[in-house]
C-alpha positions as CSV (number, residue, x, y, z in Angstrom):
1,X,11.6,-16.6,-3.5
2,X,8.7,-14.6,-4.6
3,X,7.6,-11.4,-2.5
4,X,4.8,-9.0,-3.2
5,X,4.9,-5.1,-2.4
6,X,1.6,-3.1,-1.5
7,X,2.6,0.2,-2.1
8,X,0.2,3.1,-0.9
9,X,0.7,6.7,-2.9
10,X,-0.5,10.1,-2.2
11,X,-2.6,11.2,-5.7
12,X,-1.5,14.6,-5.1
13,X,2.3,14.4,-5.1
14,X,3.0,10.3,-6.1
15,X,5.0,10.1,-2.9
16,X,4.6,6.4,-0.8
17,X,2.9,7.2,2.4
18,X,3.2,3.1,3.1
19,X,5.2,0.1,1.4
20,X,5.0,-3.4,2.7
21,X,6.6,-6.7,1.4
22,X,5.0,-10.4,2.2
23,X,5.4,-13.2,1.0
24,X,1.6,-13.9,0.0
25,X,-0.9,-11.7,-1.8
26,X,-3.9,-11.1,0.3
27,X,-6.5,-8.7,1.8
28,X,-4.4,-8.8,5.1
29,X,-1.5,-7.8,3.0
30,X,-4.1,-4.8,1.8
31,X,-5.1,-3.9,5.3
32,X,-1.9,-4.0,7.1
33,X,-0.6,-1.1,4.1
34,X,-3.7,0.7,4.6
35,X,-3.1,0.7,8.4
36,X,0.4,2.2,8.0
37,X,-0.6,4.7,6.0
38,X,-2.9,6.3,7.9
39,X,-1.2,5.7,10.6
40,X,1.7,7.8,9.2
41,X,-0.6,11.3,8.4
42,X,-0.7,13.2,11.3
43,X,-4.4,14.2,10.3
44,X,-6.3,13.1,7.1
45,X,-9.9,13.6,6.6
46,X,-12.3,10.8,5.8
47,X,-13.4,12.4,2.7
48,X,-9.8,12.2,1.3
49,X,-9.8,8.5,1.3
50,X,-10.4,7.4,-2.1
51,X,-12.6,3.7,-1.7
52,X,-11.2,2.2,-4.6
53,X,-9.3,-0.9,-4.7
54,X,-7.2,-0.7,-8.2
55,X,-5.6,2.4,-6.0
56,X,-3.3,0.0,-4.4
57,X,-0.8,-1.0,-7.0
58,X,0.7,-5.1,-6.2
59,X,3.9,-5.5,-7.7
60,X,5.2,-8.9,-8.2
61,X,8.9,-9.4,-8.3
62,X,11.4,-12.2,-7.6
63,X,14.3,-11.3,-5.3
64,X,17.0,-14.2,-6.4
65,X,16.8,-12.4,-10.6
């Protein structure tokens, strides 16, 4: 069974603000991390959010190895 993880990272300190795991690799996938993040900050500015796609990093990995 393969999953994929969106991970989202703070530049400053490499800590995960978000981490999902789906099964499928899509822009929902993207969104849903994206959504949790900011969700999770208590304030963040606009200007801090870097629009950049290669930012989120999909790591592909298969659970049964």
């Amino acid at each position: 069974d393969v999953r994929y993880n969106c991970t989202m990272i703070d530049l400053h300190d490499r800590s995960v603000i978000a981490s999902i795991t789906d099964r499928h690799i899509t822009s929902d996938l993207e969104i849903r991390t994206l959504d949790k993040a900011l969700a999770s900050q208590k304030s963040i500015s606009p200007d801090l959010i870097l629009p950049i796609c290669n930012l989120v990093i999909f790591d592909r990995f298969n659970l049964n190895a």
